[in-house]
C-alpha positions, 0 to 999 in steps of 0.5 A: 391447472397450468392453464389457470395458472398461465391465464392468472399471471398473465391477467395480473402483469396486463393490469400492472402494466396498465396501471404503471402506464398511467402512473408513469404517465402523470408523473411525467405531466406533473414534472413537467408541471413542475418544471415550467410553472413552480421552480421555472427549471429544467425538468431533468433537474431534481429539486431537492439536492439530497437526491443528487448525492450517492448512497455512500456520501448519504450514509457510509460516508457519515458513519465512517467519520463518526466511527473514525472519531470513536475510534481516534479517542479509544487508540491513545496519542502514543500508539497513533504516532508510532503507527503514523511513523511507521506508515510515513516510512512504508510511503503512506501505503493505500493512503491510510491514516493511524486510525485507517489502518487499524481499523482495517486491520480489525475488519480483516481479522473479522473477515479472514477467519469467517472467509477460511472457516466457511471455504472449509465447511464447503470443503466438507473438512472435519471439525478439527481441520475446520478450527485449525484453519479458523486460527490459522487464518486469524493469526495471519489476521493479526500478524500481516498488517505489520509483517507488510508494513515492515516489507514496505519499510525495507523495500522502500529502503532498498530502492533508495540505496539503489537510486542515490547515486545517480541522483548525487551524480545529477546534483553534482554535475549540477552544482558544478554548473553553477546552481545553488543546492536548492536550484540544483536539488530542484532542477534533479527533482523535475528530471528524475522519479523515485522515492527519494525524488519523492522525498526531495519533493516534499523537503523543497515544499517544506522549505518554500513554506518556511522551514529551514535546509537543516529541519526539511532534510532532517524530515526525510528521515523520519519519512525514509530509513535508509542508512546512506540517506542518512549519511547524505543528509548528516554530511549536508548539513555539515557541509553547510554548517561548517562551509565546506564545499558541496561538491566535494563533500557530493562526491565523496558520499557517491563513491561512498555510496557505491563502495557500501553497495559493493560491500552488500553485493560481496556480503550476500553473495558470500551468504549463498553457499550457507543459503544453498546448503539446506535446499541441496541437503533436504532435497538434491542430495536424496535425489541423486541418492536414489538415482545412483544407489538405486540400481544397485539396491535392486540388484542387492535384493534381487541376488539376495 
């Protein structure tokens, strides 16, 4: 029976090659046809450029736009600008738009739950633990998008705090070479990296396009929530309104700066005995309970 077999499939894959061969061979006279003598081209050039675009710029590209445009018109102008206001001041995380992102977000609350309930049916769980971890998973779903956009808010926010005075200094020193602000602010950007730098980036741009000092500035804290940005930018403005000078006004803001981060510094560290108490309660004292007092508790049972 093997032998039939064998005999069969190797009669079979001798007449395919076959017939390959020479379906390939006259495909390859008819493009070479082609080539010399209709389109006078190189035969490795394809004629139709449909054929030259990947499948995902032939299908899922379209229908991603197309889905994106139902998606614009069902999410409402004012949920638009408060997510498109919060994913300015995360730094524009992956690239998203508004629209992007929810449906990312709705593509992840489909997904996890499907991915926590089949690792538990290959788990072999019970049907109980099974549809717990299905609601936990889709909680996590609905709840981690923002939970990270909102980390992404406050690191982006500690960093600047971190990065300002040294930038203030820079731009001080600057000034007091006998730069203008916006020569002195740009001369910084082309030094330094950051957030903040990217941001200064960004105001200069705005202001070779048009806008004034006052409005490119006052956009840096639409884009970047840091408190002691905001004090910068509030006593630039004011410097400039009311000609005062930069440099002074510079160099009271950096050791403002600095005093309000030792402020914060002093603050948590005044938080670490409160933070301490719990772990040290629920997990050090027991144990040095049981090293101590256990001995004698052995002894205790072992006398009574």
């Amino acid at each position: 029976m093997a032998f039939y077999i064998s005999f069969f499939l190797s009669i079979c894959l001798l007449t395919y090659g076959l017939v390959g061969m020479r379906a390939e061979r006259k495909g390859h006279i008819q493009k070479r046809i082609h080539a010399y003598f209709v389109t006078n081209t190189s035969p490795h050039q394809p004629a139709d450029p449909e054929e030259e675009r990947s499948f995902y710029q032939r299908v899922l590209k379209p229908f991603s736009v197309a889905l994106k445009r139902k998606y614009t018109k069902r999410l409402g102008k004012e949920k638009a600008s408060k997510l498109e206001y919060m994913l300015l001041q995360a730094g524009q995380p992956f690239g998203f738009s508004p629209v992007e992102f929810k449906m990312a977000q709705i593509l992840l609350t489909g997904l996890l739950p499907l991915m926590g309930a089949g690792i538990a049916l290959l788990s072999g769980l019970s049907i109980k633990l099974i549809l717990l971890i299905t609601f936990l998973s889709l909680g996590a779903a609905v709840i981690y998008p923002k939970l990270f956009l909102k980390k992404k808010i406050q690191k982006r926010s500690q960093i600047a705090g971190k990065e300002l005075p040294d930038i203030l200094d820079l731009l001080t020193i600057s000034l007091e070479a006998g730069l203008g602000f916006d020569a002195a602010l740009s001369k910084v950007v082309s030094k330094k990296q950051g957030e903040v730098i990217k941001e200064f980036k960004i105001a200069l741009e705005e202001m070779r396009l048009g806008q004034t000092r006052k409005e490119a500035l006052n956009s840096i804290n639409d884009r970047l929530s840091s408190s002691e940005l905001k004090g910068l930018i509030y006593n630039i403005i004011q410097a400039e309104k009311l000609g005062v000078g930069m440099v002074s006004v510079l160099r009271v803001q950096t050791e403002e700066i600095r005093e309000y981060r030792r402020q914060k510094a002093e603050e948590t560290a005044m938080k670490a005995p409160i933070k301490m108490m719990f772990p040290l309660v629920l997990f050090i004292f027991p144990t040095l309970f049981i090293v101590l007092l256990g001995p004698a508790m052995i002894q205790l049972l072992g006398s009574l």
